[in-house]
N, C-alpha and C positions, 0 to 999 in steps of 0.2 A: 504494500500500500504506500504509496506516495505522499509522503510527509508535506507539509509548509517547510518554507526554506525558513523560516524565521525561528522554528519551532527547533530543527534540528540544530539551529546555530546557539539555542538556550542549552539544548542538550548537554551539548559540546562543552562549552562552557559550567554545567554542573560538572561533566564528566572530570575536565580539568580543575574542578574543587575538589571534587572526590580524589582524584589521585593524588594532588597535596597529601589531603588531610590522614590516604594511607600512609604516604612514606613520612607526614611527621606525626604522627602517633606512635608508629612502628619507632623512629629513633625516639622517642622519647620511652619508648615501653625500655628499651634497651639503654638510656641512659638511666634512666629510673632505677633499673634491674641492677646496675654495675654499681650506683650507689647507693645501693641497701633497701630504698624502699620499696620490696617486692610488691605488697597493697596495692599501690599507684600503679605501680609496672604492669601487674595482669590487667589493669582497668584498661592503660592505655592499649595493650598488646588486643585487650576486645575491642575497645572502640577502631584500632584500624581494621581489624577485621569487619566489623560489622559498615565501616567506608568500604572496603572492598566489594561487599555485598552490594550497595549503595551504587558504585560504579558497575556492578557487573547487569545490576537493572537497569539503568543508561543505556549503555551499552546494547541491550537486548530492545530497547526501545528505537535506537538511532535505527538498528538493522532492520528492525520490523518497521519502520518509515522510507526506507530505500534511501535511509543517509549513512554517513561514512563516521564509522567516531573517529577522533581524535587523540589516539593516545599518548601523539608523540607529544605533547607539551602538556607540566604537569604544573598547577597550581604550586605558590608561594610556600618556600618555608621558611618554617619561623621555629627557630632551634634555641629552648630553654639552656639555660647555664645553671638553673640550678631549678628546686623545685616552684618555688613562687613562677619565675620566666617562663618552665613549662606551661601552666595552670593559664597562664595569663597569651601563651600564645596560642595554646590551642583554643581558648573563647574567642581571638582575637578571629583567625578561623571559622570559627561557627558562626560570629554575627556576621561574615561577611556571605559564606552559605545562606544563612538566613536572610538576607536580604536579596540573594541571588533568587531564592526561591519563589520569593513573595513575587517578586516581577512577572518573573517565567509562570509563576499558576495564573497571573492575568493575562499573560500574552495568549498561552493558551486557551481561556477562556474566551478571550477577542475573538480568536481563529475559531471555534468550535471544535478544539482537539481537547475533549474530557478527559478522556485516557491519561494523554500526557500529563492535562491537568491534574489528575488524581495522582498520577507518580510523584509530583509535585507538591502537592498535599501532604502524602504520607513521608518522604523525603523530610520537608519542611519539621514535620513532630518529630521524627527522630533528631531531626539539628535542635529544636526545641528542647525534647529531652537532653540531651549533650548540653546546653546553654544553663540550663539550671544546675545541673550536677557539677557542671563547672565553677560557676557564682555560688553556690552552694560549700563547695571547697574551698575556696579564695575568701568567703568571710568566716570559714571558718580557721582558714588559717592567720585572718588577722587576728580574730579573737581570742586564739589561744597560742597564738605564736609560732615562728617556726619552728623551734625544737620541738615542741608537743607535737603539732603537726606530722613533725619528721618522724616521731618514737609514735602515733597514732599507725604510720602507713611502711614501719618496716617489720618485717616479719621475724619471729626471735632465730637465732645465730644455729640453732638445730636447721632450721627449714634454705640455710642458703647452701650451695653448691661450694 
């Protein structure tokens, strides 16, 4: 079926969020991991994965509109130095996802692609989801600080490799 060109070009465009946001989740699972805080580390090791997912419905969308993704250019990254810079880049991230989203579920709706629309939608709550759990962490680590923070999300010294 033959997509709007407008439609696939939104696509595209989430596609190149979504792959950001795998490969900086993914180093942050892995910086996270090297310095102690396993906690944070599987969070972020699920959240790229569940981007991966994210990109592979794109993806499965572009192809079923007779458009081309895009995979060779990936979205921004934004490489934490310590724990707060993670927290605070990967929101950085998600509000721009989310904003990306919000567009594209009207473009969509302009053209009459529900479908898309609806990918768009459900897209949009899981960036939501992720935006709270991220604000969520970040006052909680002003409120109790970062050492507390840091001894909240490292797993005890039996559990590391």
């Amino acid at each position: 079926m033959k997509g709007e060109t407008q439609i696939i070009e939104r696509l595209n465009e989430a596609l190149f969020l979504e792959l950001g946001a795998v490969n900086q989740y993914w180093v942050h699972y892995r910086l996270l991991e090297d310095w102690g805080f396993l906690k944070l580390a599987k969070k972020e090791r699920e959240e790229s994965i569940e981007e991966m997912h994210h990109a592979d419905r794109i993806i499965e969308r572009i192809v079923f509109l007779e458009g081309h993704p895009n995979a060779q250019s990936v979205g921004p990254l934004r490489i934490g130095q310590n724990v707060r810079e993670v927290l605070d880049a990967d929101l950085a991230g998600e509000y721009d996802a989310r904003t990306s989203y919000k567009r594209s579920r009207e473009i969509c709706h302009d053209l009459g692609d529900y479908v898309t629309m609806k990918l768009f939608e459900e897209l949009l709550k899981d960036e939501e989801g992720h935006i709270d759990f991220l604000e969520t962490q970040i006052d909680l680590l002003k409120s109790i600080g970062e050492e507390r923070y840091g001894q909240l999300n490292a797993a005890p010294a039996d559990d590391a490799d």
